[in-house]
C-alpha positions as CSV (number, residue, x, y, z in Angstrom):
1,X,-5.1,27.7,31.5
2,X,-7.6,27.8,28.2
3,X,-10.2,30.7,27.8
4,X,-13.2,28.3,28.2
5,X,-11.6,26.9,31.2
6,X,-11.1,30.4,32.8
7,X,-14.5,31.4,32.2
8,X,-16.2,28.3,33.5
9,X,-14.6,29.1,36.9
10,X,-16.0,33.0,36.7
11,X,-19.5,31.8,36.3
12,X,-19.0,29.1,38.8
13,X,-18.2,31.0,41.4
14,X,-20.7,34.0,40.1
15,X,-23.6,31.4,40.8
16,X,-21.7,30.9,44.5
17,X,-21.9,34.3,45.3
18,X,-25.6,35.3,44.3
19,X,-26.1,31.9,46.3
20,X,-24.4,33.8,49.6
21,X,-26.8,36.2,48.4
22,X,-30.0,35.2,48.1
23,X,-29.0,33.2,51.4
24,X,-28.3,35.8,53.7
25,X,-30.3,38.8,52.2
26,X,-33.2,37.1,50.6
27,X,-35.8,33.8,51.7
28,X,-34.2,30.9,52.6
29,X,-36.4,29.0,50.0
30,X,-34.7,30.6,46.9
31,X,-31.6,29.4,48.5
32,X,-32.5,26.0,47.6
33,X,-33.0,26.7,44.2
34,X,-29.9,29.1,44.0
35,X,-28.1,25.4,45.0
36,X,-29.3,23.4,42.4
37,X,-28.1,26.1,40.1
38,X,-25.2,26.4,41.3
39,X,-25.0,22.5,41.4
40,X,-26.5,22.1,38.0
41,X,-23.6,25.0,36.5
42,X,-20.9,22.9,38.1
43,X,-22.0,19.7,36.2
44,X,-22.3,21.5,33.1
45,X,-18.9,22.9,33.3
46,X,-17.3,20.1,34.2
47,X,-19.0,18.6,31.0
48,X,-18.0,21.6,28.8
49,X,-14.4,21.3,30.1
50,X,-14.1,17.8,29.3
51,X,-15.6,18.0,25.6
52,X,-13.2,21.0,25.3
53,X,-10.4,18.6,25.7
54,X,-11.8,16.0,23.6
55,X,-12.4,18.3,20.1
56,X,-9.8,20.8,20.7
57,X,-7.1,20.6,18.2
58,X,-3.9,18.6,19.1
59,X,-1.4,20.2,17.9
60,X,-0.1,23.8,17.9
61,X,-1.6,26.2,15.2
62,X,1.9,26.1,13.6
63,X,3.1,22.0,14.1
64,X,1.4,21.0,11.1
65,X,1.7,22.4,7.6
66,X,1.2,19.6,6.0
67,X,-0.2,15.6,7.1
68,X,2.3,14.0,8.8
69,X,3.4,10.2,8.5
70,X,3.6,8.5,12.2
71,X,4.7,5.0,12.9
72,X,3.0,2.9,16.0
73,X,4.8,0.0,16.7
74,X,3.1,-3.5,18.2
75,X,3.0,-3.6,22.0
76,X,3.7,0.1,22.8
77,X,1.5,1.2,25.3
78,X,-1.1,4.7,25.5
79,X,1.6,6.6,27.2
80,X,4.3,5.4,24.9
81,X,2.4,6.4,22.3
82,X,1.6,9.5,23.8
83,X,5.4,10.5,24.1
84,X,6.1,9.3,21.0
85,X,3.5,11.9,19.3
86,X,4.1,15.0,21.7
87,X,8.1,14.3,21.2
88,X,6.9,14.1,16.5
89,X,5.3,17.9,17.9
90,X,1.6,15.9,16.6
91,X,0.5,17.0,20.4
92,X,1.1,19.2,22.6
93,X,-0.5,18.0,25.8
94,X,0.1,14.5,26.2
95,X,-2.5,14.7,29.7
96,X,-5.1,15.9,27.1
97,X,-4.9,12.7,24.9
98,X,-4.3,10.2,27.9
99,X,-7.7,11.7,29.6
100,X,-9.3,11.5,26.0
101,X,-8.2,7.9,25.4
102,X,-9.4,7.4,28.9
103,X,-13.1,9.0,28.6
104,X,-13.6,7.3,25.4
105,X,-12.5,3.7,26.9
106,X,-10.4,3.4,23.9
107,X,-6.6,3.6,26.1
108,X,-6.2,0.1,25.3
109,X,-7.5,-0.4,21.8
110,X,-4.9,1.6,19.8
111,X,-3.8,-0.4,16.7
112,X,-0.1,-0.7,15.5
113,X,0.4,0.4,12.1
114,X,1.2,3.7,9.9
115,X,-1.1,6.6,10.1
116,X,-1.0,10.0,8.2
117,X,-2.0,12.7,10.9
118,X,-4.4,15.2,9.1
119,X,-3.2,19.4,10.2
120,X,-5.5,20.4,13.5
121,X,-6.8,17.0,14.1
122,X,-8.8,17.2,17.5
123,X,-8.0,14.8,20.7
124,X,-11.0,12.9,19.2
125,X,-10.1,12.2,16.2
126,X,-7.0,11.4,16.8
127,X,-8.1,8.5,19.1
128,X,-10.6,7.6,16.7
129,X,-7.7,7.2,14.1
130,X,-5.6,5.9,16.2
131,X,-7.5,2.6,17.4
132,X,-9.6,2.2,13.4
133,X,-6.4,-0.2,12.4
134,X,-7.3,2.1,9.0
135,X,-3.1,2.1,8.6
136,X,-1.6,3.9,5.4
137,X,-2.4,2.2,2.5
138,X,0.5,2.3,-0.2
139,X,0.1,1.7,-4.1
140,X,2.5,-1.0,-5.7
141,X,2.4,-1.6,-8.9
142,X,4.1,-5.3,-10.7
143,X,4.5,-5.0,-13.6
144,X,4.3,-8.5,-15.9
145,X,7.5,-10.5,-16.7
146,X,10.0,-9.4,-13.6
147,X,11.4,-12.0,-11.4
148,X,10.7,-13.1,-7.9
149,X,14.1,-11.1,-6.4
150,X,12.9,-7.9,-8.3
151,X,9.4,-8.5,-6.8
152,X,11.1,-8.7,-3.4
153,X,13.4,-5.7,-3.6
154,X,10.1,-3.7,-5.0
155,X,8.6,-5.0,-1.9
156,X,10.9,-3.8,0.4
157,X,11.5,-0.4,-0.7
158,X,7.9,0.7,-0.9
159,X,6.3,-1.2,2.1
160,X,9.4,-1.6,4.2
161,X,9.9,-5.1,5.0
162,X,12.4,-7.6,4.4
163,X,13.6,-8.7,0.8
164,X,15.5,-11.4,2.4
165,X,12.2,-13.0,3.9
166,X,10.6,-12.6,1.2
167,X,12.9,-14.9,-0.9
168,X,13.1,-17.2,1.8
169,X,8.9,-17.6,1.9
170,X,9.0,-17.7,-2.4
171,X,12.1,-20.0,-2.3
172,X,10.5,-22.3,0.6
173,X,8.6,-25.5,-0.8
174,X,6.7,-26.2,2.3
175,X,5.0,-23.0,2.0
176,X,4.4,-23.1,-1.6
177,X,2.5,-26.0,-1.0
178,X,0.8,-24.6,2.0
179,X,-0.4,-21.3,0.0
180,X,-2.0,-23.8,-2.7
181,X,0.8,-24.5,-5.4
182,X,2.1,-27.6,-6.5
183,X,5.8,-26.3,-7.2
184,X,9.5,-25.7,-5.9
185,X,9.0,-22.2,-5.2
186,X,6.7,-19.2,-6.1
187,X,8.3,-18.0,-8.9
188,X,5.8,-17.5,-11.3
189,X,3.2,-17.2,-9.4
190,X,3.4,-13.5,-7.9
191,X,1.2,-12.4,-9.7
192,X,1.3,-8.7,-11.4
193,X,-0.9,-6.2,-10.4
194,X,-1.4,-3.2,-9.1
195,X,-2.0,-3.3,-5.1
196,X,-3.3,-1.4,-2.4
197,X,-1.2,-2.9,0.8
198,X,-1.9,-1.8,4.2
199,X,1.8,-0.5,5.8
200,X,2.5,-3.1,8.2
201,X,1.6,-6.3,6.6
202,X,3.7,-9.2,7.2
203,X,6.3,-10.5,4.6
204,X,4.1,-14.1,4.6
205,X,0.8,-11.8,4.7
206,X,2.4,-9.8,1.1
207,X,3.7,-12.7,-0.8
208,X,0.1,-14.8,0.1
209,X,-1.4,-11.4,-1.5
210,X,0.3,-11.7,-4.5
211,X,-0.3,-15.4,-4.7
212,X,-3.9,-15.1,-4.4
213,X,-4.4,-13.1,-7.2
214,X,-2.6,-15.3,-9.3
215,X,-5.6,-18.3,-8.6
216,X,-8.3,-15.6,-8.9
217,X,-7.1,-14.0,-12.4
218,X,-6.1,-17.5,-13.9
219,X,-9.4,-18.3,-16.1
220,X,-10.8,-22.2,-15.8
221,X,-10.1,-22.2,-19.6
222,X,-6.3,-22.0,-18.7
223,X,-6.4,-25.5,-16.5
224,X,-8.8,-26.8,-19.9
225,X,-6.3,-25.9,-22.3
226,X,-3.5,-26.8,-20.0
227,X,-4.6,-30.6,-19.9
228,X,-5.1,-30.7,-23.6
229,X,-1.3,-30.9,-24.0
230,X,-0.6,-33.3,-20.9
231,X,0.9,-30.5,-19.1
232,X,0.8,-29.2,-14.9
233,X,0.2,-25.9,-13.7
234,X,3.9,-25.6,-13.3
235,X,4.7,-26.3,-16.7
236,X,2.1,-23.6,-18.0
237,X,3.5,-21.3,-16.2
238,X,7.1,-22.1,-17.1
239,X,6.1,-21.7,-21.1
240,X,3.9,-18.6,-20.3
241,X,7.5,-17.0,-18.5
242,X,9.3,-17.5,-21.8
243,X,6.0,-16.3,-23.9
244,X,5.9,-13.3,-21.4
245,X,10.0,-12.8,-21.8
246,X,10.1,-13.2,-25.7
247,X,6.6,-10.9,-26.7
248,X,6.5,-6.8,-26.8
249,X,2.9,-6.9,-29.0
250,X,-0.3,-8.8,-27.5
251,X,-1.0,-10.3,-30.8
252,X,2.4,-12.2,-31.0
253,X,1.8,-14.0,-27.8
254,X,0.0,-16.9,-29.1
255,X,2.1,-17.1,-32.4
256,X,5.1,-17.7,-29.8
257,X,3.7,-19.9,-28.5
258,X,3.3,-21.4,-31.1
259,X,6.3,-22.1,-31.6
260,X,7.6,-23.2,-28.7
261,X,4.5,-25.7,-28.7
262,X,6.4,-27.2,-31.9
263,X,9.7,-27.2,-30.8
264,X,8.4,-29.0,-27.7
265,X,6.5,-31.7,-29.8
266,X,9.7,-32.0,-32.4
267,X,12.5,-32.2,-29.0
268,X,13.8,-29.3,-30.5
269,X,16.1,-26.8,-28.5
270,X,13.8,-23.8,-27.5
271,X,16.8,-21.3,-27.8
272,X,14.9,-18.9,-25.9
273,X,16.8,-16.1,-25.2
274,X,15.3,-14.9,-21.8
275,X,16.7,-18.0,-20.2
276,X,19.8,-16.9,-20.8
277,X,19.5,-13.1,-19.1
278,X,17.8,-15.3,-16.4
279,X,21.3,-17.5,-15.2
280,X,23.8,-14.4,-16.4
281,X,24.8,-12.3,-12.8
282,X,24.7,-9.1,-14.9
283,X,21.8,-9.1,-17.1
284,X,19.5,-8.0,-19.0
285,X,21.6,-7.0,-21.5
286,X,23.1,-7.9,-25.1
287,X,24.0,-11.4,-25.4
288,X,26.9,-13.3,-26.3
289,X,28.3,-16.3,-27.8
290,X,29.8,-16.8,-24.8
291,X,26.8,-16.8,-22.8
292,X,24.9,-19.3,-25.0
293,X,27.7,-22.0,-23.7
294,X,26.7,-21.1,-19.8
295,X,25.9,-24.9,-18.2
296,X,22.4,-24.2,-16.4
297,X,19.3,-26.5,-16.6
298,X,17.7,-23.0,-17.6
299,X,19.8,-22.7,-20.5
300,X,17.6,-23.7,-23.3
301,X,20.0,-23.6,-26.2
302,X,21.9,-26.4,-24.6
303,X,19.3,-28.6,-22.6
304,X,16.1,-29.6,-24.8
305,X,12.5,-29.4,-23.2
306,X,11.2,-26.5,-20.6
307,X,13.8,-25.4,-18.3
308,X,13.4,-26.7,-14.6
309,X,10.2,-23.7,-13.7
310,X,9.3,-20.2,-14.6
311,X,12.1,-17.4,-15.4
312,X,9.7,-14.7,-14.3
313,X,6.4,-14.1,-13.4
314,X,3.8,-14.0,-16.3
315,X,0.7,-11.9,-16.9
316,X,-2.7,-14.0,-17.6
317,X,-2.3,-12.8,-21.7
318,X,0.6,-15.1,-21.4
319,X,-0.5,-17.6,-19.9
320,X,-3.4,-17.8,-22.1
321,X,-1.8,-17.6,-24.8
322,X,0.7,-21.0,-23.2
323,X,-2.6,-22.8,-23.2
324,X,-4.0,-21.5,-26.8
325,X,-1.3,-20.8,-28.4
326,X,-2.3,-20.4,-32.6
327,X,-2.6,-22.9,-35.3
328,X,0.6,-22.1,-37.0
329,X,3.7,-24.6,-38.0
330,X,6.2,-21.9,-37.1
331,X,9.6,-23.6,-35.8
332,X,11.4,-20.1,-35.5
333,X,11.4,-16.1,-34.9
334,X,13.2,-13.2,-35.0
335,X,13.5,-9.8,-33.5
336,X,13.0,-7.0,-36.4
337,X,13.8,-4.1,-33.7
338,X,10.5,-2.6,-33.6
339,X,8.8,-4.4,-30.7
340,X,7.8,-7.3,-33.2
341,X,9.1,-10.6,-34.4
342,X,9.2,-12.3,-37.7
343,X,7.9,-15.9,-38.1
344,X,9.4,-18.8,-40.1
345,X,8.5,-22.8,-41.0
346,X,12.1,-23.7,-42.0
347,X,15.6,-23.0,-40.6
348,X,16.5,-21.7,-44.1
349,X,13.4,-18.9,-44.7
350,X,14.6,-18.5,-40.9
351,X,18.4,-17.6,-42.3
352,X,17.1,-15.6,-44.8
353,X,14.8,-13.6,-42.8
354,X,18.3,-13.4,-40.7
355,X,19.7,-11.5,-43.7
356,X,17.0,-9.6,-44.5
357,X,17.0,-7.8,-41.4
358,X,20.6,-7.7,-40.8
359,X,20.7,-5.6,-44.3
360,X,17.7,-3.7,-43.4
361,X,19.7,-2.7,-39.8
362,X,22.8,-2.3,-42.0
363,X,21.2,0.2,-44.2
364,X,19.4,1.6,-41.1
365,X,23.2,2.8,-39.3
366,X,24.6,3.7,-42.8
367,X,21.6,6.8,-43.2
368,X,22.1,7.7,-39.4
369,X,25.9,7.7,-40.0
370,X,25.2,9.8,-43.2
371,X,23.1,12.2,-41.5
């Protein structure tokens, strides 16, 4: 029995004994008002006992250090619910929180979802948490240039859902077309970001997130510049993914692009490299000979033109830079090992740019060998 509960019933029957009093010692007129008193005290402790239960704290002093992640799954009832807290230690009165629930009318408005538990959370608040449907929200960053499948696995380890589904929505055509995209699948167009996702959210509810940002954050000018070369949104896309795959520094983006525009209008082979760690099981890693020879539609140094859609999913610097690329006659590049590329016109300044760095990363491992 609580302390406020204990004294409510001493003053209650305090005012029934100096009504007895008054009754049988004193005028029968101040009896009257000794009843309403009495009557009056009995409402107000009834009141006082009942708001008692609503803002005292949950939980034992000791059950919560720190706030505490709970889980309420869809269809489980008030007293379900109710078990499930006092069983986590969150409560320790489960007839406290069903009378609570119950006095707010809120017993069958509590909202599925994850909720962190604050320490010495009262009845009340608890209810009030409980039925706002304000479930844990959990930061996800993408990060520009991963594929679909890494997008899914990131998916499912920080909000808990299913990779598998996931792929299934990005991989299935009639929803792509239904969430607004005229394409195969979605790859492509997840777009990165960093998100705040409610726990909870539906596999369909996550990728139609993802693809909604993508049409917010791609500028009009992109569709402008698109058209200007005869291209679809698809295709875009596709040449931002190589742009995003082949560039480490912003201000190569465009000069990429550049070339591949080229190579496109001259049929030449686009020999992108991260269409190759896009069909090899075990990639990214260094390439070889061997790989170049791999018989995929995505293998660009054997099958001319744009591979068959996007090998990952671009930033918007990309796929401005697909629509703008620069106003360069650059046919090739290569990596100098710093993060940048060098750009050539000709295949021979491109062999001896070859050269130059392959001496410059020559004489590079001879001083580190050296010292």
């Amino acid at each position: 029995m609580t302390i406020s509960l204990l004294l409510t019933i001493i003053l209650f029957l305090l005012f029934v004994f100096q009504g007895l009093q008054i009754y049988f010692f004193k005028q029968k007129q101040m009896f009257y008002g000794s009843v309403f008193v009495v009557f009056f005290w009995s409402i107000l402790s009834f009141l006082v006992y009942n708001l008692h239960i609503l803002f005292s704290v949950s939980g034992t002093a000791g059950s919560q250090i720190q706030p505490r992640s709970i889980i309420i799954e869809k269809g489980s009832t008030l007293s379900h619910i109710a078990d499930q807290l006092l069983g986590d230690g969150i409560i320790t009165n489960k007839n406290h929180l069903l009378w609570t629930a119950k006095m707010m009318g809120l017993e069958n408005r509590l909202q599925a979802g994850k909720y962190s538990v604050a320490p010495y959370m009262s009845n009340f608040a608890l209810i009030k948490q409980l039925t706002s449907g304000s479930s844990v929200q959990i930061r996800v960053t993408i990060i520009e240039g991963i594929t679909a499948q890494d997008i899914a696995s990131l998916l499912s380890r920080e909000l808990e859902i299913d990779s598998t589904k996931i792929m299934n929505i990005v991989n299935d055509s009639v929803q792509t077309n239904n969430m607004g995209i005229n394409a195969p699948n979605l790859e492509g167009f997840l777009y990165p970001e960093t998100y705040q996702f409610n726990w909870g959210l539906s596999e369909r509810e996550v990728v139609g997130t993802l693809v909604e940002e993508f049409k917010k954050h791609v500028p009009d000018s992109v569709y402008t510049g698109m058209r200007s070369f005869g291209m679809n949104l698809h295709e875009l896309v596709t040449l931002a993914s190589l742009i995003e795959g082949e560039a480490v520094v912003d201000d190569e983006r465009t000069l990429i692009s550049a070339v591949f525009h080229n190579r496109l209008k001259k049929n030449m082979r686009l020999e992108a490299d991260p269409t190759i760690q896009y069909i090899i099981p075990d990639g990214p890693r260094r390439l070889l000979i061997k790989d170049l020879e791999l018989d995929s539609p995505y293998n660009t140094y054997k099958y001319r033109g744009l591979p068959p859609g996007p090998i990952n999913n671009p930033g918007v610097k990309s796929l401005i830079a697909a629509a703008f690329p620069a106003s360069e006659t650059f046919l090739y590049f290569v990596a100098t090992g710093d993060g940048r590329h060098t750009f050539t016109r000709t295949f021979t300044e491109h062999l001896e740019a070859k050269k130059t760095l392959d001496r410059m990363r020559r004489e590079v491992r001879k001083n580190s060998n050296f010292h």
